[in-house]
N, C-alpha and C positions, 0 to 999 in steps of 0.2 A: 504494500500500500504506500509507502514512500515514495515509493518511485512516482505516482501519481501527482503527490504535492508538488506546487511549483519549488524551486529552491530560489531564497531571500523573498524580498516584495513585503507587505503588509497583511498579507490575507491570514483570516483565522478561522478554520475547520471546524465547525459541533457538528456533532452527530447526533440528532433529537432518536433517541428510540423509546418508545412507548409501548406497554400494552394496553388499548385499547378494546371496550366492548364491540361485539361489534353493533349494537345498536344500544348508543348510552340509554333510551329509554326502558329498554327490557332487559333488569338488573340479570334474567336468566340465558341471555342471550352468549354465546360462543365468544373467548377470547381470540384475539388477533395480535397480531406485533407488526408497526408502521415502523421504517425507519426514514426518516426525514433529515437527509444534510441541511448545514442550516450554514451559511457564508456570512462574515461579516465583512462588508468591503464588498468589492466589485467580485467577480466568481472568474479565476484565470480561465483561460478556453482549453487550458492542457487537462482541469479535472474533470473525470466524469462522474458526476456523485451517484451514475449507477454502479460503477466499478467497486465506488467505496463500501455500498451495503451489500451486492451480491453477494459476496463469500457468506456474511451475516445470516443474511436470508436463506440461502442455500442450508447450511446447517440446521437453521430449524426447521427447516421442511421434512432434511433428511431423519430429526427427531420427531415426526409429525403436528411439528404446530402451523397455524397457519398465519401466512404472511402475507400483508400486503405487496401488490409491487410497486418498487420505491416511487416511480409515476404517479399513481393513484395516492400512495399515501402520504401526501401533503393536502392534495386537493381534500381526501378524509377528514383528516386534523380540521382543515379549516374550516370544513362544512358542520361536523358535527361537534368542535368543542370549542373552537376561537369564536371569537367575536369581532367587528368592526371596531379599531382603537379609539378609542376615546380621544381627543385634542383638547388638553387642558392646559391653559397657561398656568405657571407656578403660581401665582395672585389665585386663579380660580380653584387649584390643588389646596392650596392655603388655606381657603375661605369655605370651602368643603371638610378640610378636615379640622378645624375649627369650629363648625358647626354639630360635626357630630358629637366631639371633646365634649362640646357644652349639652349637646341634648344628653349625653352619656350622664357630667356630672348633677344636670338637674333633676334627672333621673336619680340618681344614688341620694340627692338631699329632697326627694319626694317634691320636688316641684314639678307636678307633671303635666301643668298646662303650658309653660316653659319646654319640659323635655318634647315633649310633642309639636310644637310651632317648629322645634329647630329640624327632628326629626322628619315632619310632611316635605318639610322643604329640602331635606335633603332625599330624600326620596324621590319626589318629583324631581330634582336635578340628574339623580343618576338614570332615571329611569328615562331623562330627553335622552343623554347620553350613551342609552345604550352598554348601560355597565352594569350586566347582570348578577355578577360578584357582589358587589357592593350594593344593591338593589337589596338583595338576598342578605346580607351582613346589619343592613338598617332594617329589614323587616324583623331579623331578631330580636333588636331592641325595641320596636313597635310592639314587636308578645311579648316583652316583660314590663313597655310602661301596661300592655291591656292586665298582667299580672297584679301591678301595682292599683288599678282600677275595679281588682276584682272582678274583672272579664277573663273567665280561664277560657270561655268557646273563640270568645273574639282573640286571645295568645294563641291558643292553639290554629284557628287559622293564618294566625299572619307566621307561624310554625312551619307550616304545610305549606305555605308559598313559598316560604325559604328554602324549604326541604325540596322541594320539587325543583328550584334556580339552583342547588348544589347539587343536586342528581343532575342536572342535564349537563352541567359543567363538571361531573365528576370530581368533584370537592369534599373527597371521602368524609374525613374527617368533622368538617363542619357537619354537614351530614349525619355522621353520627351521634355529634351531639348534639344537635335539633332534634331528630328522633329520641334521643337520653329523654329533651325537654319533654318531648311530648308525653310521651309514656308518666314522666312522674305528674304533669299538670293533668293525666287521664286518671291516674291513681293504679295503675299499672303497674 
C-alpha cells in the first residue's frame, strides 16, 4: 500500500471504516462494513482509494461478512447517516451554546419558565439548521424540564423523539440512555 501514496506533498490519508446496519431503521436488520477513504487536501491522481480498501474488503468477504463496495459506500454513509453541515459562524456557535448553558442552569435552579424560552429557541434554531444531533440533545432537556412540571407523558415523549433522532443517526449511547430514561419515568 505505500507504494500507492504519493511521496512528500501535503496530503493526509483516513480510512473511515465503519460497521454499519444495513438499514439504520430496523435495529434487526444485517450488519455491513463500508470503507470510505477520506483525503484531506486535494486527492493526488497516483491514489486509487479502491486499491487502498480492496485487500480490506476482500478479506472479509473471504471471512463471510458482507461489504460494501468502496463506490457505493460513501454515497451509503451519506444517505443514511450524515446530514447537510450546518454553516454556523463562531458568534452564532457562541450564542447557541450559551443559550443552552442557560436553559441547562435555569433548569437545575427550577426556573422553568426561563429554562424553556431558552430551550424552544434553541430548538427551533437547530431544527432550521438541520442538526439533528443537537435537535435530539435539547429535546432531552425538554423531558426533564416536562419532569420538573410533573409531565412524565409529555418527558417521555419529547424521550421518544430523541430516541428515534439517535436511532437514525446511530448514537448508540445517547440512545441508551434515553431509553434508561424512559423505562424509569415508565416505572419499568
Amino acid at each position: 500500500m505505500r507504494s500507492a501514496l504519493p511521496r512528500g506533498g501535503h496530503v493526509a490519508l483516513v480510512l473511515a471504516v465503519m460497521l454499519l446496519r444495513a438499514s439504520l431503521a430496523h435495529a434487526s436488520a444485517p450488519e455491513r462494513w463500508l470503507f470510505i477513504p477520506v483525503f484531506a487536501g486535494e486527492r493526488p491522481k497516483s491514489v486509487d482509494p479502491t486499491a487502498l480498501t480492496e485487500p480490506l474488503e476482500a478479506e472479509l468477504r473471504v471471512a463471510g461478512q458482507a461489504v460494501v463496495a468502496n463506490a457505493t459506500a460513501a454515497m451509503t454513509f451519506e444517505n443514511e447517516v450524515s446530514s447537510e453541515p450546518a454553516h454556523l459562524s463562531n458568534e452564532d456557535l457562541r450564542r447557541l451554546s450559551r443559550s443552552v448553558a442557560q436553559a441547562a442552569r435555569h433548569l437545575a435552579l427550577g426556573e422553568l419558565a426561563s429554562a424553556s424560552e431558552h430551550l424552544e429557541a434553541a430548538l427551533s434554531t437547530f431544527e432550521t439548521w438541520s442538526a439533528p444531533i443537537e435537535v435530539a440533545r435539547t429535546r432531552v432537556y425538554l423531558a426533564e424540564l416536562n419532569v420538573a412540571r410533573d409531565d412524565r407523558q409529555g418527558a417521555i415523549s419529547e424521550l421518544r423523539r430523541a430516541g428515534a433522532l439517535f436511532r437514525e443517526r446511530s448514537v448508540e449511547q445517547s440512545l441508551r440512555r434515553v431509553t434508561e430514561r424512559i423505562s424509569e419515568l415508565s416505572g419499568h
